[in-house]
N, C-alpha and C positions, 0 to 999 in steps of 0.2 A: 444901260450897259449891264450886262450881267459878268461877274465875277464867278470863276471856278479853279478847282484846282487839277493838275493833269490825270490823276485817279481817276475821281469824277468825270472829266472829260471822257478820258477812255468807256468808262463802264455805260456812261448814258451818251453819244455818239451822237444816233440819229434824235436827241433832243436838241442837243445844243443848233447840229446843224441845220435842224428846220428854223431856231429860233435865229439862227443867221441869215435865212434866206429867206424871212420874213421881217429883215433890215437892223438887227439888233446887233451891237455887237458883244461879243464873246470875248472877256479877257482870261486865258487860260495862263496860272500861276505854273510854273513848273521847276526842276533844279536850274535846268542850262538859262534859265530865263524866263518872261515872259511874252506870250503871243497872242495874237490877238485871230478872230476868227470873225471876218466879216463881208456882206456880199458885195461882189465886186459892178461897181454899176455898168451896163451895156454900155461897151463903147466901139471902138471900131475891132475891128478882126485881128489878128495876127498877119495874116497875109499883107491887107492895107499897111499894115504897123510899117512891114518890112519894104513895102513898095514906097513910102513915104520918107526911108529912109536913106535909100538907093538912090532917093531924086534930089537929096538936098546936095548942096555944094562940096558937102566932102566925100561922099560919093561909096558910102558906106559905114560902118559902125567903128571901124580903126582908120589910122592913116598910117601911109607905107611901114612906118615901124612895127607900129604898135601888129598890124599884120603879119609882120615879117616874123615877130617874136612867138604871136599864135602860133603859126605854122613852123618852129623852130624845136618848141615845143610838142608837137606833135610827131617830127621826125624819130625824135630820140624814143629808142627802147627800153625805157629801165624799167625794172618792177617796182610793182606797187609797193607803202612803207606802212606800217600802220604809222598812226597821229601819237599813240598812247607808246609810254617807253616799257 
């Protein structure tokens, strides 16, 4: 595992991430947190992901509510707020 800090990360970029795509992982230290930078092994598609979902018994990613609530969501116009006061 290699250790760095978000500076560093920044300034040297394409080192870190060949050293992740070469299986290693990257713990990037930073204020909001730490993260980690690591490659993600071949696995199925996105597509499959979603076809695989669509087929199980609840017949999608929410159920009536939780969909209902998405899309209730999405109706409404309000503007954006920032996060910060």
């Amino acid at each position: 595992m290699i250790e760095t800090n978000a500076r560093e990360f920044a300034r040297h970029f394409p080192r870190f991430r060949a050293q992740a795509a070469a299986g290693q992982t990257v713990r990037i230290r930073a204020p909001d947190g730490t993260f980690l930078l690591v490659r993600e092994p071949r696995g199925i598609a996105a597509g499959d992901f979603l076809n695989r979902l669509t087929a199980g018994p609840a017949r999608g990613l929410f159920d009536e509510g939780g969909a209902d609530a998405v899309e209730e969501g999405r109706r409404r116009a309000a503007p954006a707020r920032s996060p910060w006061p």
